[in-house]
BAFI-3210 file (N, C-alpha, C; in Angstrom, 3 decimals, decimal comma, padded with zeros to 6 digits):
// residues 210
n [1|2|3|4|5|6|7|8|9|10|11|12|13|14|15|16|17|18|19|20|21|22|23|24|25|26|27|28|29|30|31|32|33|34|35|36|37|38|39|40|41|42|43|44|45|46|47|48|49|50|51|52|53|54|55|56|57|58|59|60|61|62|63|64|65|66|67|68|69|70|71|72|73|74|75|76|77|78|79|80|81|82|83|84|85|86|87|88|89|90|91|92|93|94|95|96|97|98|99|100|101|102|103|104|105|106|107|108|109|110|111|112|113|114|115|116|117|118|119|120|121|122|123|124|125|126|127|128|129|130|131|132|133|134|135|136|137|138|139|140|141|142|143|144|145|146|147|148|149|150|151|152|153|154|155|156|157|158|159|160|161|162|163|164|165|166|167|168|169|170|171|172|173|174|175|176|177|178|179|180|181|182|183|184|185|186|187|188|189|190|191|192|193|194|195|196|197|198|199|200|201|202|203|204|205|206|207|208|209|210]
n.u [083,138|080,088|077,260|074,672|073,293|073,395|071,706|071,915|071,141|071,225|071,306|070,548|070,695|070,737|069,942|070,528|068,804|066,976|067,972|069,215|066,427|065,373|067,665|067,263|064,917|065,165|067,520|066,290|064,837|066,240|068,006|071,056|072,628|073,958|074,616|074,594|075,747|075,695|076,207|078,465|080,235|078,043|077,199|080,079|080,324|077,854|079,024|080,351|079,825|076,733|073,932|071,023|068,710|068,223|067,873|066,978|067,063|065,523|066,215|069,131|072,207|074,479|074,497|071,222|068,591|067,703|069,925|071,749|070,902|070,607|073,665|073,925|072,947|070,257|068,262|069,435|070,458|071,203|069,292|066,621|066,001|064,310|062,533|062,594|060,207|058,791|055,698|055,087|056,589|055,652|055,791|058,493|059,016|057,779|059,572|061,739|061,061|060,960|063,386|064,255|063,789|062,444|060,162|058,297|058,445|056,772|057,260|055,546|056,852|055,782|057,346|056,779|055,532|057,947|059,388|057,848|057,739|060,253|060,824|059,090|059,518|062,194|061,937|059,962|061,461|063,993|062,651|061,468|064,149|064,357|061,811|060,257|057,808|056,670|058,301|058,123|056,164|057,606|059,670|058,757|058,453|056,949|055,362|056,613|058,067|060,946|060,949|060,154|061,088|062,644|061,245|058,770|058,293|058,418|055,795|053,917|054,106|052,990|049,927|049,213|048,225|046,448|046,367|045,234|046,191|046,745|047,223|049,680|050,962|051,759|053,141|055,664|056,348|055,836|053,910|050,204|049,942|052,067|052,203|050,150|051,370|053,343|051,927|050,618|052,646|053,272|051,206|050,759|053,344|053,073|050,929|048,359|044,574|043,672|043,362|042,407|043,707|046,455|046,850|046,227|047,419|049,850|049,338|048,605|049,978|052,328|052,378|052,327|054,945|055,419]
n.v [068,193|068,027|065,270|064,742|062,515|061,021|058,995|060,111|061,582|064,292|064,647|067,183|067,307|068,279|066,722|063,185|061,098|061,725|061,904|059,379|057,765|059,449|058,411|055,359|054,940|055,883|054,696|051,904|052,753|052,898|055,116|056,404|057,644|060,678|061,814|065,370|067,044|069,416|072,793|073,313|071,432|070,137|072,529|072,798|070,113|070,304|072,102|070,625|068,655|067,574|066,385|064,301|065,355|067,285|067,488|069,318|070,650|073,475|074,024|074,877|074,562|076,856|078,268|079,351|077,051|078,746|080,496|078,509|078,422|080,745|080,794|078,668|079,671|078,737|079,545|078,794|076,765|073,028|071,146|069,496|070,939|070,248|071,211|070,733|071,280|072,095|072,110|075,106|076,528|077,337|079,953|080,213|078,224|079,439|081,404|080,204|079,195|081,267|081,642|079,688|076,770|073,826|073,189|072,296|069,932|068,614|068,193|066,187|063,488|060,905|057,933|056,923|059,222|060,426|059,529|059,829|062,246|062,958|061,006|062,126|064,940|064,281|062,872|065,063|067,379|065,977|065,388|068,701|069,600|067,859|069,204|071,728|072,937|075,126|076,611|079,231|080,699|081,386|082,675|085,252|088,824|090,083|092,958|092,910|090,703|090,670|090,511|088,377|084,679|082,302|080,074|080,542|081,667|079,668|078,440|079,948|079,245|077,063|077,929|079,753|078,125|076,871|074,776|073,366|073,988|071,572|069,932|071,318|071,544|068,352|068,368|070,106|068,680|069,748|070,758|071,224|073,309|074,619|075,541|077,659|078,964|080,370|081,321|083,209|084,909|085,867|086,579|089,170|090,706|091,238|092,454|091,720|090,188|087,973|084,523|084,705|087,028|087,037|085,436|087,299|089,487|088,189|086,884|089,049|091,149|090,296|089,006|089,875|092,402|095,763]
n.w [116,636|115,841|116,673|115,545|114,864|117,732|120,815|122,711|126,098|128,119|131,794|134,352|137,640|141,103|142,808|143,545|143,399|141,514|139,080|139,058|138,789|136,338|134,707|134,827|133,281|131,107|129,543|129,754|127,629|125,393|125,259|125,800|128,654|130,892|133,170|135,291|138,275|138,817|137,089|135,842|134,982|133,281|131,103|130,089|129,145|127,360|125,220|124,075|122,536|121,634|122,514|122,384|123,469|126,673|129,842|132,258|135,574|137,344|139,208|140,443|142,149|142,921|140,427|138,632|136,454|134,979|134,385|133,448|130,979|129,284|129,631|127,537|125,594|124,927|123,386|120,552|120,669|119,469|120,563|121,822|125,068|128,181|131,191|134,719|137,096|140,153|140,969|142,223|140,584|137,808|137,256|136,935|135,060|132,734|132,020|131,515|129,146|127,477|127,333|126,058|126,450|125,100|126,616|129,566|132,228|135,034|138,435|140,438|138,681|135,856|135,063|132,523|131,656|131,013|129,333|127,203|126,448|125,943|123,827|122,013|121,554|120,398|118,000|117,223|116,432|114,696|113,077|112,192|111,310|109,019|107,286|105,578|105,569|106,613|105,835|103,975|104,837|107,292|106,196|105,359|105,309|108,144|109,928|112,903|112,769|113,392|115,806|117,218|118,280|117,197|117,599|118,445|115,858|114,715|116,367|115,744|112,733|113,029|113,951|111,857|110,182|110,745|113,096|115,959|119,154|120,435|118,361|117,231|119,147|119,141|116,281|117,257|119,469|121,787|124,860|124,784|126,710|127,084|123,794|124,679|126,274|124,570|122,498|123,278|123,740|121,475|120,447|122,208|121,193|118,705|118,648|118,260|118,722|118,531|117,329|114,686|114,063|114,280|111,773|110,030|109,764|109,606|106,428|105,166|105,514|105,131|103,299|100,423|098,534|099,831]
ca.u [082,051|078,340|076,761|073,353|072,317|073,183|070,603|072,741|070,567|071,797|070,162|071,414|069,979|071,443|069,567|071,190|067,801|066,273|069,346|069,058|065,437|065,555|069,150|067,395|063,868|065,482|068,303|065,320|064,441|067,405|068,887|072,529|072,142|074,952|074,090|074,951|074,963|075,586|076,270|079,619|080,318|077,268|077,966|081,709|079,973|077,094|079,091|081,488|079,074|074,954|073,104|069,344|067,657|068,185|066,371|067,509|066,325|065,246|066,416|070,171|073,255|075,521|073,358|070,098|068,569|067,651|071,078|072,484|069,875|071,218|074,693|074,080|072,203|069,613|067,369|069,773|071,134|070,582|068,774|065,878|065,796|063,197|063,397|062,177|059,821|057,829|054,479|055,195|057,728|055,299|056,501|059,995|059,274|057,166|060,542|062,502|060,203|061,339|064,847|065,408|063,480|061,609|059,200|058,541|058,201|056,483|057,496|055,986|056,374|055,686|058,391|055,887|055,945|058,786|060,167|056,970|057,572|061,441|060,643|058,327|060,662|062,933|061,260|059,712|063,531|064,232|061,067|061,689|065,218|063,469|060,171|060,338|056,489|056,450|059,353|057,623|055,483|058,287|060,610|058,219|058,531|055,507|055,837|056,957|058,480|062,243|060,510|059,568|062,261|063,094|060,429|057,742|057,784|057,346|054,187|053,319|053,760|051,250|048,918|048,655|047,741|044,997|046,390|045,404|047,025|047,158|048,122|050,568|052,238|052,012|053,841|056,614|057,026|055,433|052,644|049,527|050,083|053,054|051,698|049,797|052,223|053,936|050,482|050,193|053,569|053,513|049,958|051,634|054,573|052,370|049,686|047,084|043,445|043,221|044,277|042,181|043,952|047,575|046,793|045,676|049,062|050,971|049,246|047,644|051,139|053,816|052,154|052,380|055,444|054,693]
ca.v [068,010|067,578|063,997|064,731|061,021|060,536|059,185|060,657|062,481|064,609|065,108|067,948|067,702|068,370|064,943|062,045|060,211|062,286|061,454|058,041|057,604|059,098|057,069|053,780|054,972|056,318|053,575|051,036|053,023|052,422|056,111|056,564|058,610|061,201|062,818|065,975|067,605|070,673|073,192|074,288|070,047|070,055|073,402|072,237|069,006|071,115|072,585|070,053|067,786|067,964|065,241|064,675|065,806|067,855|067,663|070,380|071,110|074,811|074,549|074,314|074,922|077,791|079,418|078,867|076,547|079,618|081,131|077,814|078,182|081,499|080,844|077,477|080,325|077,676|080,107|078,466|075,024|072,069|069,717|070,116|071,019|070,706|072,189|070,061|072,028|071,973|072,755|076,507|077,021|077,569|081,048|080,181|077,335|079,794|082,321|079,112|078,939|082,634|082,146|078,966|075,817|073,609|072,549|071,844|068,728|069,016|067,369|064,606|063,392|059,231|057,302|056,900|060,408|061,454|058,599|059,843|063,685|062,783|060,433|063,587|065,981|064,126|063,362|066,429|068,000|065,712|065,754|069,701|069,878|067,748|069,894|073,147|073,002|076,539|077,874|080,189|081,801|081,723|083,685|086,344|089,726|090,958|093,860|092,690|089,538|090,292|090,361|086,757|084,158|081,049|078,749|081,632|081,540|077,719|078,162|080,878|078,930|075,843|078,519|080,526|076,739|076,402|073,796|073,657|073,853|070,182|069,812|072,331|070,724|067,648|068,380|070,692|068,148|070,317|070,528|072,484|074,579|075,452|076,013|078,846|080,463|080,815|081,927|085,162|085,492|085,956|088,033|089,936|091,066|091,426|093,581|090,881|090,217|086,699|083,588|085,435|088,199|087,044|085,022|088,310|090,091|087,104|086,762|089,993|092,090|089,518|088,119|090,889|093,794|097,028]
ca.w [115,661|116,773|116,191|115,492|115,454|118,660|121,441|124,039|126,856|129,208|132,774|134,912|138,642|141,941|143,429|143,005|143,124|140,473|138,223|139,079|138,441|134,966|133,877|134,330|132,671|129,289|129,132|129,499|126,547|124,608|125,112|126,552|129,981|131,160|134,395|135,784|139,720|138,781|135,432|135,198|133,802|132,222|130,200|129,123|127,815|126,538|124,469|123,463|121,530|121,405|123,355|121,691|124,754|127,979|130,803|133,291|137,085|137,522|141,144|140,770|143,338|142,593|139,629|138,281|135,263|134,069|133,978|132,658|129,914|129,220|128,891|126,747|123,865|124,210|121,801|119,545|120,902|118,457|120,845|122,574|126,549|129,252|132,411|135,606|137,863|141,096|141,072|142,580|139,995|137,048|136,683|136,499|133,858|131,648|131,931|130,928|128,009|127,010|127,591|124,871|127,151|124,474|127,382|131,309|132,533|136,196|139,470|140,454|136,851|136,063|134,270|131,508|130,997|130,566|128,594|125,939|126,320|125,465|122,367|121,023|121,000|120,018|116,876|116,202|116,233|113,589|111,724|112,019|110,643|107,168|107,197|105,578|104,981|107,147|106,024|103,152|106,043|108,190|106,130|105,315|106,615|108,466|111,208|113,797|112,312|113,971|117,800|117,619|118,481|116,194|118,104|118,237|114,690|114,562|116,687|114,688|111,440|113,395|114,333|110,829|109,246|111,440|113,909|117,014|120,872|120,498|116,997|116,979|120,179|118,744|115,525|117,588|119,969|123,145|125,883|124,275|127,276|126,015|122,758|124,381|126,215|123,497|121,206|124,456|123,846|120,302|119,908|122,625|120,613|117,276|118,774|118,056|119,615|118,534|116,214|113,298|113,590|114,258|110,779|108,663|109,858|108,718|105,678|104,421|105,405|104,574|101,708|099,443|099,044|100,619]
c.u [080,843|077,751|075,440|072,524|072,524|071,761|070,782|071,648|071,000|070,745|071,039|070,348|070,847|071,091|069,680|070,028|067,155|066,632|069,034|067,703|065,218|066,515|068,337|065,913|063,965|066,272|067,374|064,925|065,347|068,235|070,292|072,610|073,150|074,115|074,834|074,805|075,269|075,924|077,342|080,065|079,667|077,320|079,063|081,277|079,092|077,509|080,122|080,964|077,670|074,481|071,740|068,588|068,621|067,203|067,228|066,597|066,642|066,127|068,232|071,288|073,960|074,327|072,103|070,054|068,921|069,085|072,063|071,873|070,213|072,361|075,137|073,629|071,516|068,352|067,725|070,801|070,213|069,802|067,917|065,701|064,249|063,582|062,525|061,622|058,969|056,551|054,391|056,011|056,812|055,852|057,871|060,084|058,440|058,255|061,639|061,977|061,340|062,611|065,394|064,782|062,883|060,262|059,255|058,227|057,373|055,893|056,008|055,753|056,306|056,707|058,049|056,152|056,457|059,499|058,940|057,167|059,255|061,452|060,205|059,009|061,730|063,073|060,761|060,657|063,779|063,618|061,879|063,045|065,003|062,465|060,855|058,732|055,944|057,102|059,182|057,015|056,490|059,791|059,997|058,233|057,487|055,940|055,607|057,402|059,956|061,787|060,120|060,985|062,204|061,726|059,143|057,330|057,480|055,919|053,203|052,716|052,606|049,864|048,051|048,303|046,990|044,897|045,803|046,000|047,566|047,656|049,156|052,006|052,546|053,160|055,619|057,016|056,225|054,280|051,643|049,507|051,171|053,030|050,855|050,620|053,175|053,052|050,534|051,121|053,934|052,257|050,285|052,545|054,631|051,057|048,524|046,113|043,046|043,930|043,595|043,278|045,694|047,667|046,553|046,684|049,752|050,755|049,179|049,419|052,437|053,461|052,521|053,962|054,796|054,933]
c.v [067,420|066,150|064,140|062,994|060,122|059,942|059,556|061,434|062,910|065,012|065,921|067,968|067,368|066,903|064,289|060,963|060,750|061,475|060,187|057,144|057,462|058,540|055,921|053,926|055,204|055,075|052,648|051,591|052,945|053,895|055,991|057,805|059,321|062,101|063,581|066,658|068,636|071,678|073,482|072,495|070,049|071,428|072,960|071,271|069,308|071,526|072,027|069,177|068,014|066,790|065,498|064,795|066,104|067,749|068,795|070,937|072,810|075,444|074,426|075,110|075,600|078,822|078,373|078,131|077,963|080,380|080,195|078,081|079,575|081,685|079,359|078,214|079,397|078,249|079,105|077,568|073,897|070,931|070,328|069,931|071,106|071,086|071,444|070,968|071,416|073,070|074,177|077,149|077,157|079,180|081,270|079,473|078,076|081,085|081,568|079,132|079,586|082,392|080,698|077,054|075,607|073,586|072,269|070,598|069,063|067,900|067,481|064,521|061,723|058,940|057,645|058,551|061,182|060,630|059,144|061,054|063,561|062,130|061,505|064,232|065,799|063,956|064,549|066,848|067,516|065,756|067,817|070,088|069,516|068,610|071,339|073,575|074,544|077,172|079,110|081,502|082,268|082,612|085,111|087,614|090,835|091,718|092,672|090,832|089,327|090,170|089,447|086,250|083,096|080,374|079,543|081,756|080,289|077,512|078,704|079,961|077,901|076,618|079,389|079,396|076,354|075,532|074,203|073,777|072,399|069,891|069,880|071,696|069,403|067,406|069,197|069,655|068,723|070,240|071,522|073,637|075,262|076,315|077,423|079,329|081,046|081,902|083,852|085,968|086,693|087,139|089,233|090,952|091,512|092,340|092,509|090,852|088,830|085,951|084,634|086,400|088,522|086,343|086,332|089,129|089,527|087,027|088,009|091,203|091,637|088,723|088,725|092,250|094,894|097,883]
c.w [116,386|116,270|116,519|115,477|116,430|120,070|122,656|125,029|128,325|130,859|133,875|136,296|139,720|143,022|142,596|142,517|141,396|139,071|138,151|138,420|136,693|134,276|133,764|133,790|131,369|129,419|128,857|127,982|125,111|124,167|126,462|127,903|130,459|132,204|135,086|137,277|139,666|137,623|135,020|134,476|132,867|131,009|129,348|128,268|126,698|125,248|123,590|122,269|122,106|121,755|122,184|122,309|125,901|128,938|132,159|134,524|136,841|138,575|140,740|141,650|142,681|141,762|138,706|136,636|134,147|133,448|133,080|131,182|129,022|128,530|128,031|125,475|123,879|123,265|120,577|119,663|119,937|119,114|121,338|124,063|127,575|130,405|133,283|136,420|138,594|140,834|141,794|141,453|138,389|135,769|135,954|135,030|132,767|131,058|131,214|129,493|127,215|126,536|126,648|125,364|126,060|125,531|128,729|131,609|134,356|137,342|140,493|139,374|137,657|135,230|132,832|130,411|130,181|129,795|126,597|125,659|125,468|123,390|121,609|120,296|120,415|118,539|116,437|115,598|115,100|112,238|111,732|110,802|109,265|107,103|106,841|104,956|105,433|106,923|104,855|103,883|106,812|107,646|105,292|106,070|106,322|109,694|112,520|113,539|113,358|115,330|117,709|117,344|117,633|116,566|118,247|116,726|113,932|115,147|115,937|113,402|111,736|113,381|112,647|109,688|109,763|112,340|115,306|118,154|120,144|119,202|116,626|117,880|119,623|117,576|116,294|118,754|121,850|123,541|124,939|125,054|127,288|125,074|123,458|125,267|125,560|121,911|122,226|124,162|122,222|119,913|120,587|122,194|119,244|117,468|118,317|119,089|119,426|117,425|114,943|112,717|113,432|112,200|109,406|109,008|109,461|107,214|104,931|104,376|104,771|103,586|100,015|099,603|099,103|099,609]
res [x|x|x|x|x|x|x|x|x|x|x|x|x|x|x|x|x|x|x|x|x|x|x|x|x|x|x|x|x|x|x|x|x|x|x|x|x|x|x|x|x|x|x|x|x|x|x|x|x|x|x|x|x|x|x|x|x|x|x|x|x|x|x|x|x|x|x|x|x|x|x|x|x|x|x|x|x|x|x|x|x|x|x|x|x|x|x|x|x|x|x|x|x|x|x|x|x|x|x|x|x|x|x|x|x|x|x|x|x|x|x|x|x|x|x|x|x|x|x|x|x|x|x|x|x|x|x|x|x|x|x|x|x|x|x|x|x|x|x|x|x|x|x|x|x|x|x|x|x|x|x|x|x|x|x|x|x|x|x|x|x|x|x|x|x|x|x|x|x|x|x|x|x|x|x|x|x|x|x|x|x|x|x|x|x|x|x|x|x|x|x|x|x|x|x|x|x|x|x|x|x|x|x|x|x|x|x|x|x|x]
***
């Protein structure tokens, strides 16, 4: 059984320092720290009970974040994950996005940071699970409604209420540059040319039956 009000956070990185670093920056914070060096532990525990945050290295030994990220279904894992990246690894962490990542975190991070990017999300998550203030828009069906992923249609629902980058991240918990690669991803996949116009497909097609 999953214990959603846990403050459990898991950290999966192949350096011991890394590991070490963030254990005594969240504990200071009054979360419980479980650290992993590699995924086939962190998986089994993954899936044994639900931590309230991930933080996961991109880079890892044997197979990649991305592949852990993969076979965790984190499209549709109950906590929210970030993915640790080096400044070359942008690509990888915007593929992480795709593949179920709430967010990147990006090496050199400050303590500070990541102890505030953690609290966020961690709240939002919960704020999210009470909030169904989007879920009218979000269970509307407008073309191309099934090609957007669970969290695509949460940006969606920030974006077709007029929030902005920063707003939007704010309430979901993520970076505004997040927020837009998730907006490219989404006008992308909707044939859109802009926020106007992703908003008059949401509204004007899924507001009304056909």
């Amino acid at each position: 059984m999953t214990d959603v009000t846990t403050n459990e956070v898991f950290i999966v990185d192949d350096d011991p320092a890394v590991r070490d670093a963030l254990a005594v920056v969240l504990s200071l914070e009054g979360y419980q720290v479980t650290g992993f060096a590699e995924g086939a532990s962190f998986l089994a525990n993954a899936k044994a009970r639900t931590p309230a945050c991930i933080i996961l290295d991109v880079h890892m030994p044997g197979r990649s974040g991305l592949d852990i990220l993969k076979e965790l279904n984190a499209q549709h894992y109950p906590a929210p994950i970030f993915i640790i990246s080096g400044q070359g690894d942008i690509p990888m962490a915007v593929e992480a996005i795709k593949h179920g990542a709430l967010d990147f975190i990006e090496k050199p991070f400050d303590a500070d940071t990541v102890v505030t990017r953690v609290r966020e999300a961690v709240e939002a998550w919960a704020r999210r699970a009470s909030d169904g203030k989007t879920s009218d828009l979000l269970s509307k069906q407008f073309p191309g409604h099934d090609q957007l992923t669970p969290r695509e249609r949460e940006v969606l629902g920030q974006i077709a209420s007029g929030a902005s980058n920063k707003e939007a991240g704010r309430h979901l918990g993520i970076s505004p540059r997040t927020i837009e690669v998730h907006r490219a991803r989404i006008m992308e996949k909707l044939g859109a040319k802009n926020a106007a116009d992703l908003v008059r497909i949401v509204l004007s097609e899924g507001g009304r039956a056909q």
